[in-house]
TORLUM-574637 format. One line per 3 residues: number of its first residue (from 1); for each residue z, y, x of C-alpha. Coordinates in steps of 0.5 Angstrom, whole numbers, plus 2048, in hexadecimal, padded with zeros to 3 digits. Layout:
BEGIN
NUM	Z:Y:X | ...
END
This chain:
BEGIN
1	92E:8D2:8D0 | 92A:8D9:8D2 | 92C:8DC:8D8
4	928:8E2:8DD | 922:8E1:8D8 | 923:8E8:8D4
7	926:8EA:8CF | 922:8EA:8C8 | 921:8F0:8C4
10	924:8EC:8BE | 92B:8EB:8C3 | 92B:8F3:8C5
13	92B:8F4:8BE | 931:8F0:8BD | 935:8F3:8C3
16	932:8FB:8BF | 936:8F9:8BA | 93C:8F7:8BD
19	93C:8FC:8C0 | 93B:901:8BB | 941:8FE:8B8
22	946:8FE:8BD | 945:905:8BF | 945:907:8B8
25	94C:904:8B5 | 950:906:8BD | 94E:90E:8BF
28	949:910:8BB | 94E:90E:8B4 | 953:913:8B7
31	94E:918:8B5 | 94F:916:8AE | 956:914:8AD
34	95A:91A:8B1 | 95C:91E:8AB | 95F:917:8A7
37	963:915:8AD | 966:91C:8AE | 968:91D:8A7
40	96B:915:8A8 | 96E:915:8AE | 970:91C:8AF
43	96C:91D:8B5 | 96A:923:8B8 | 962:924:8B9
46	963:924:8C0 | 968:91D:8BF | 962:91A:8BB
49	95C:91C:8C0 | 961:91A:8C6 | 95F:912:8C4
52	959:913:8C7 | 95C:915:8CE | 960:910:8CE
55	959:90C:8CC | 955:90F:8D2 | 95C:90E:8D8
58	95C:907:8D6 | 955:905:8D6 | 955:90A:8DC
61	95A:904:8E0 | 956:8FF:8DD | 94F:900:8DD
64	94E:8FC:8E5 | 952:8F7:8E3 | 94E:8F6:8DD
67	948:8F7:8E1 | 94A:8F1:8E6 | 94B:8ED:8E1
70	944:8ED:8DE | 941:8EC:8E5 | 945:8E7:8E5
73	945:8E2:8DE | 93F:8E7:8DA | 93F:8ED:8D6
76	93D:8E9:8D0 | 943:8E5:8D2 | 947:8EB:8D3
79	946:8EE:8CC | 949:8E6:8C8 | 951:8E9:8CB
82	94F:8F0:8CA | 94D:8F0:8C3 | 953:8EE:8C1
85	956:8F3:8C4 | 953:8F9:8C0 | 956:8F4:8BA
88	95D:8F4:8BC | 95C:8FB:8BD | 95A:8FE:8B7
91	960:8F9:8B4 | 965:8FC:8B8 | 962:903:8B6
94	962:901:8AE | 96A:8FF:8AF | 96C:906:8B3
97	972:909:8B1 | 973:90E:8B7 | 971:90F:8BE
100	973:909:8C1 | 96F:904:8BD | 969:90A:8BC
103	967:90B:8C4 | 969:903:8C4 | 962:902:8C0
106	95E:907:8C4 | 961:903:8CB | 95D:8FE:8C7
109	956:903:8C6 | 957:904:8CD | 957:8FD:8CF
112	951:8FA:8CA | 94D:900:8CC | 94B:8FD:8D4
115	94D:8F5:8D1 | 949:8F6:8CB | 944:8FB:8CB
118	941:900:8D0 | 943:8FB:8D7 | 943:8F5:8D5
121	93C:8F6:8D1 | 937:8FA:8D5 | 93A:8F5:8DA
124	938:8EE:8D6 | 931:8F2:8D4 | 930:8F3:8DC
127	930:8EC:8DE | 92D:8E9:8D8 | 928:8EF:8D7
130	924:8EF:8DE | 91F:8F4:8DE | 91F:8F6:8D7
133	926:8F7:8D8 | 924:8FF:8D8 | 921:8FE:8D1
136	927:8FA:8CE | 92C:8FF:8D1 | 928:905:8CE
139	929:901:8C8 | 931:900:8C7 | 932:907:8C9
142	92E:909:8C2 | 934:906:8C0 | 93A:90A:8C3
145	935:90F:8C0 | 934:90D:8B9 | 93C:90A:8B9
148	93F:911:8B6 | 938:913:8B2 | 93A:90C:8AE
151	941:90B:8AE | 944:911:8AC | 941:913:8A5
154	941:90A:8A4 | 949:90C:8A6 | 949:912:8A1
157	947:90E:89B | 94B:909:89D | 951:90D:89D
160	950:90F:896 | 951:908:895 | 957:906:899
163	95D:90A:89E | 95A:909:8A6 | 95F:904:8A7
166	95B:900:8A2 | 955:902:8A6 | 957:900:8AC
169	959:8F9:8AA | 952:8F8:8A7 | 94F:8FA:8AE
172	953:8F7:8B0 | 951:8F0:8AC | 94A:8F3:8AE
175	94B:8F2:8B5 | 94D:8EC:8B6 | 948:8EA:8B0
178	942:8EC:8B2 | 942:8EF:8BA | 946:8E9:8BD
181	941:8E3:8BA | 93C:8E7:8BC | 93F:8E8:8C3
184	941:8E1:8C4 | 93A:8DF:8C2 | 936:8E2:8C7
187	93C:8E0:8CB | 93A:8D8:8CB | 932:8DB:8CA
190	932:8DE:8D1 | 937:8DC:8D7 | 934:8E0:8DE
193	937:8DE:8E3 | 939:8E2:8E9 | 934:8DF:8EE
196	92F:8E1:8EA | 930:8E8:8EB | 931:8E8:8F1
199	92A:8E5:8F2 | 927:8E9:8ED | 92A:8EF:8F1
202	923:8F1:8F4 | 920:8F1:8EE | 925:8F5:8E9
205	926:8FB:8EF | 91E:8FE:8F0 | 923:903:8F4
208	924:8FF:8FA | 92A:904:8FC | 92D:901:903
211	934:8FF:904 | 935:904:909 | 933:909:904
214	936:906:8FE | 93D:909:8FE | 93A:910:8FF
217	936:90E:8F8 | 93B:90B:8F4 | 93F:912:8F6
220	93B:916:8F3 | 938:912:8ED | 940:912:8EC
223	940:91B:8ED | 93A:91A:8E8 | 93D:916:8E3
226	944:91A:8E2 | 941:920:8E2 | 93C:91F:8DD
229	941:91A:8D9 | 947:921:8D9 | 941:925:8D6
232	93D:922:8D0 | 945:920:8CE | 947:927:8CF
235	941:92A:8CB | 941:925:8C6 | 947:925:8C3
238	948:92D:8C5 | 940:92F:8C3 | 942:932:8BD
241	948:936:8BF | 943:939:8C5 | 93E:93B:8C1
244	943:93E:8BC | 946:942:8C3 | 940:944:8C3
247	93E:948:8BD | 93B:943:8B8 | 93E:942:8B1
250	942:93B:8B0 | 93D:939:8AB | 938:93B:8B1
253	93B:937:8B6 | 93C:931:8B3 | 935:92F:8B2
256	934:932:8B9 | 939:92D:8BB | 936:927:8B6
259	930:928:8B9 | 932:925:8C0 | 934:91E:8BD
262	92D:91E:8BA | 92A:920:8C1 | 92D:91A:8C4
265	92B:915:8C0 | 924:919:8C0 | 923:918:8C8
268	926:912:8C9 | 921:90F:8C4 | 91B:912:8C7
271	91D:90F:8CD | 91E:907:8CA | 918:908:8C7
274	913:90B:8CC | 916:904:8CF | 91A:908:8D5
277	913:909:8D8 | 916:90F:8DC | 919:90D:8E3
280	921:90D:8E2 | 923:911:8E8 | 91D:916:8E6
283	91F:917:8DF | 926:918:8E2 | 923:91D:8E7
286	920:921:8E0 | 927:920:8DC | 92B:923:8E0
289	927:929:8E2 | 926:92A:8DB | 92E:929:8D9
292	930:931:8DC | 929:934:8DA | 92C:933:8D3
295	931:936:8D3 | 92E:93C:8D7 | 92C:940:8D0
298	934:940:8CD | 937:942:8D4 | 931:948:8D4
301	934:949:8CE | 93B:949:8D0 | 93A:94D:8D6
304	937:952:8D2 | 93C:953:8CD | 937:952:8C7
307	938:94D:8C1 | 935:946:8C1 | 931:946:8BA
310	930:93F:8B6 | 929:93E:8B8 | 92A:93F:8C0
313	931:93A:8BF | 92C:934:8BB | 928:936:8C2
316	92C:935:8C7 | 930:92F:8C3 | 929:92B:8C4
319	928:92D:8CA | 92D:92B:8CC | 92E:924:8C8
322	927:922:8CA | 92A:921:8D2 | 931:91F:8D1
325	92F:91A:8CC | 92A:917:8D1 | 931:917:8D6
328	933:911:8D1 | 92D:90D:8D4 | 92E:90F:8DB
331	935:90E:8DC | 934:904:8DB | 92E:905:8DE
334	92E:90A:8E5 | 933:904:8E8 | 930:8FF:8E5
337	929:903:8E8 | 92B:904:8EF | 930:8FE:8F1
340	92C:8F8:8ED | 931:8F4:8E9 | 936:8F0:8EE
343	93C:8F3:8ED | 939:8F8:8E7 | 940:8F7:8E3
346	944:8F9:8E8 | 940:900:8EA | 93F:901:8E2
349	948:8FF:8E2 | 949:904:8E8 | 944:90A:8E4
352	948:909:8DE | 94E:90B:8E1 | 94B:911:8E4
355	948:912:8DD | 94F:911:8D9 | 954:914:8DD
358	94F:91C:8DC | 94E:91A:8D5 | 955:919:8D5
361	957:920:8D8 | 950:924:8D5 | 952:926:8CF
364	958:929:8CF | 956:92D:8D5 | 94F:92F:8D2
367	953:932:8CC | 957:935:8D0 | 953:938:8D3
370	94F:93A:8CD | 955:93D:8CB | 955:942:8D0
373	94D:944:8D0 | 946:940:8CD | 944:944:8D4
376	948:93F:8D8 | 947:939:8D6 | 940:93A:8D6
379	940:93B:8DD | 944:936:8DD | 93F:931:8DA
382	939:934:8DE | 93D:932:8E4 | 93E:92C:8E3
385	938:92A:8E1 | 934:92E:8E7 | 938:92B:8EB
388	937:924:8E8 | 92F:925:8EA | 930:927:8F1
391	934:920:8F2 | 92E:91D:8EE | 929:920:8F2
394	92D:91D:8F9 | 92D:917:8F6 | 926:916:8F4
397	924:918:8FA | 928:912:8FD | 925:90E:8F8
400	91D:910:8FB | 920:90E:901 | 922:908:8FF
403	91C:905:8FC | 917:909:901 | 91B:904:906
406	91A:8FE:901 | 913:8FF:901 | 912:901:908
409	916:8F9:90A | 912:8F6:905 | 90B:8F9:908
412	90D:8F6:910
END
């Protein structure tokens, strides 16, 4: 049995795939099968899309807690009792007959998105990967990429064939077929343990942040995240309403809006292959200047009261989507960078409480907003985002200090 000697490209693949699967039949499907349930169940588009609210308030309460559970027994563990999970919660979701046992089913999502996928895997992989864990986590990030580009034309064809009940309990089946052997597998294959991590935690933090400055780090990793985790949900699931505020036509503005997705996958490929060569607080520094110059052109536009034309909307949706992708990268690993692996679960579990609770209030006040002027939820987003980079900025300035201090220790 393997443990701490990294984890081989073969295993990261499986993990690629489990993750592909279990973000594509859990937050990803609600995106395909929104028309059917509300035709079926009678439910407004508000009651339909609110499953995802009660999905994001729950992982929002329980991601520490699933983040100290894989400190303590192995994400890789961690992911054979959330597995089952998702499961069950695509059962339940293909047995809903009202309210109660449809937010019942997505109570379940929210649970299984900390125990058996984001949490529990970038923590196993963090004490499994050792210094390819920046590599590995780049990789399963493909997967929360590629998760809709595959899942929601496979469950369109599917649905000729079959009514979305019928589809849920296949993923179901699937789920339990194919992603929780493959966990349980890699379970047994690699089993860190605690101490482990902690020796190792020199090595996995080249930051070297010091404990007195640490607090006042995590503070603003947490400031970094929320705000960069509120505004790529806004924008992606309200791109195309915002390009069309802005003047563009509907067929315009929804190639625009495809265009992000694709530049997501564009980036966050780019930055796997090149091996992430580029140092990770470096490249944050360069993310998140380019995040509010992006949206620069269309405020321009906004503020001058001119139309958006398509060829601009396609630009500045890639200009933005190249940045925000990269986000995907740097969310798993800034922690997993400044703080070394010890109690790594427990920092990623604290963030995505953070992270969950914006994405739970984000968009209904993004479309809010919007509804009232394009103009303001542009400065919004622009505010965000630049206020988001004068954080980074202080804490990359703590980083150099914390490993301009490592080195000058190591020189005396």
């Amino acid at each position: 049995m393997r443990s701490q000697s990294g984890l081989p490209p073969s295993h990261v693949m499986m993990l690629m795939l489990t993750q592909t699967l279990g973000w594509g039949t859990s937050m990803s499907l609600i995106g395909v099968l929104a028309s059917h349930i509300r035709a079926d169940l009678n439910f407004s588009n508000a009651a339909v899309f609110g499953g995802t609210t009660v999905m994001f308030l729950t992982g929002a309460f329980l991601a520490p807690i699933a983040g100290r559970l894989a400190d303590r027994i192995g994400g890789l563990r961690l992911l054979c009792y959330g597995t089952p999970v998702l499961a069950a919660a695509l059962l339940v979701l293909s047995t809903s007959n009202g309210p109660i046992t449809y937010y019942a089913a997505w109570v379940l999502f929210g649970i299984g998105m900390h125990f058996g996928l984001g949490t529990a895997t970038f923590s196993g992989v963090a004490q499994i990967a050792g210094k390819s864990a920046y590599r590995a986590i780049g990789l399963l990030t493909l997967a929360t990429g590629l998760c809709s580009t595959i899942f929601w034309p496979l469950s369109e064809a599917l649905l000729g064939l079959m009514d979305w009940r019928q589809l849920c309990q296949v993923y179901a089946i699937a789920t339990m077929l194919i992603a929780w052997p493959v966990h349980f597998w890699l379970a047994r294959r690699h089993n860190p343990k605690r101490e482990h991590a902690a020796q190792d935690e020199s090595r996995a933090s080249p930051a070297h942040v010091s404990p007195e400055l640490a607090g006042r780090a995590f503070a603003l990793l947490m400031i970094v995240q929320v705000l960069t985790a509120a505004l790529t949900t806004g924008m992606a699931i309200l791109a195309i309403d915002i390009f069309v505020a802005l003047g563009t036509s509907r067929v315009e503005a929804v190639f625009a809006g495809s265009l992000i997705g694709l530049a997501y996958l564009v980036s966050r490929g780019g930055d796997t292959l090149l091996g992430s060569r580029l140092p990770r607080i470096r490249l944050a520094r360069f993310v998140h200047a380019a995040l509010p110059l992006s949206l620069l052109p269309l405020l321009v536009c906004a503020v001058l009261d001119l139309p958006v034309p398509g060829w601009l909307a396609a630009v500045a949706a890639v200009c933005y989507g190249l940045p925000a992708g990269l986000l995907g990268i740097l969310r798993p690993v800034l922690p997993y960078h400044i703080f070394g692996s010890f109690n790594y679960g427990l920092r990623l579990g604290r963030l995505g409480r953070a992270g969950d609770l914006a994405n739970a209030a984000v968009p209904a006040a993004f479309a809010w907003v919007v509804s009232l002027s394009a103009e303001a939820v542009l400065w919004l987003g622009f505010g965000m985002a630049l206020v988001a980079f004068v954080a980074l900025m202080v804490l990359s300035r703590i980083i150099s200090q914390g490993i301009g201090h490592k080195h000058f220790a190591s020189s005396t």
